[in-house]
C-alpha positions as CSV (number, residue, x, y, z in Angstrom):
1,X,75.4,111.4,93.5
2,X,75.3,108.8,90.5
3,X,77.0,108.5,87.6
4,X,76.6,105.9,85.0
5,X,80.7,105.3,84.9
6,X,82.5,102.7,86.3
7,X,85.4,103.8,89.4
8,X,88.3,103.7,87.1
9,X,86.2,106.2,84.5
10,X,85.1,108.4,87.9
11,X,88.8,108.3,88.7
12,X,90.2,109.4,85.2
13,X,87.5,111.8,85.0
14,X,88.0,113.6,88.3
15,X,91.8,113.4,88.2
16,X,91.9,116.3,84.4
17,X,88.9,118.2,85.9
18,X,90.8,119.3,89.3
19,X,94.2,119.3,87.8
20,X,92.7,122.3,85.6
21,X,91.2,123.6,89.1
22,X,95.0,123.6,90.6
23,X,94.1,121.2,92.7
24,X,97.4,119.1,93.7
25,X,96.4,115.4,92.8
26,X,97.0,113.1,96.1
27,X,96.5,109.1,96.2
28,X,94.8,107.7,93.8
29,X,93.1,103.7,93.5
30,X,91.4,101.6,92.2
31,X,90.3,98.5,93.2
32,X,87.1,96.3,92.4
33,X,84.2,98.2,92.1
34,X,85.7,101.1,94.6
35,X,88.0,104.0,93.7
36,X,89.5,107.0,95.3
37,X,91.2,110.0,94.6
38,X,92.2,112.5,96.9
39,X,93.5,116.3,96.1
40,X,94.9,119.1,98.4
41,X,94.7,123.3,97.8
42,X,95.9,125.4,100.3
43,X,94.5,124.4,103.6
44,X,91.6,122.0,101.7
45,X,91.4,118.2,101.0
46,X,88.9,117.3,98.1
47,X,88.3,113.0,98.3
48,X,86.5,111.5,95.5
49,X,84.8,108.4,96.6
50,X,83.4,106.0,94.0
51,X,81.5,102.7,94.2
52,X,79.4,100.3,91.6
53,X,79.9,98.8,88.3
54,X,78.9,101.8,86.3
55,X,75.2,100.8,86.7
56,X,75.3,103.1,87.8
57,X,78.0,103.7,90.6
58,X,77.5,106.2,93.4
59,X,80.0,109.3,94.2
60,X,80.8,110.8,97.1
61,X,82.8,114.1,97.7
62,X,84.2,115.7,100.5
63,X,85.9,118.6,101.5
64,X,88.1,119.0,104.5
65,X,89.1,122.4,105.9
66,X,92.3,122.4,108.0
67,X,92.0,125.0,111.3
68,X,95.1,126.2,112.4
69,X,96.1,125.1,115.4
């Protein structure tokens, strides 16, 4: 997906809208024009993925289910 925002303001942005979720935030980073954010519910992993300079910057999300093992 795009978003005209830069990392840092896809990083801010996604860290409040999960916290409300109850998603527990994880590792967060910026650096450049990439930034990451990672956030864990139960058994799930949620990574936020952003690159660009805002003009506009691509997203990525993924979800990772943990099996029990």
């Amino acid at each position: 997906m795009l978003a005209e925002a830069t990392p840092q303001d896809i990083v801010d942005f996604y860290k409040n809208a999960m916290s409300v979720k109850v998603w527990e935030p994880g590792m967060a980073m910026v650096q450049g024009n990439k930034g990451a954010l990672i956030f864990k519910k139960a058994k799930r992993q949620l990574v936020f993925k952003g690159k660009g300079q805002g003009d506009p910057s691509m997203i990525n999300v993924t979800i990772i289910n943990q099996r029990k093992g």
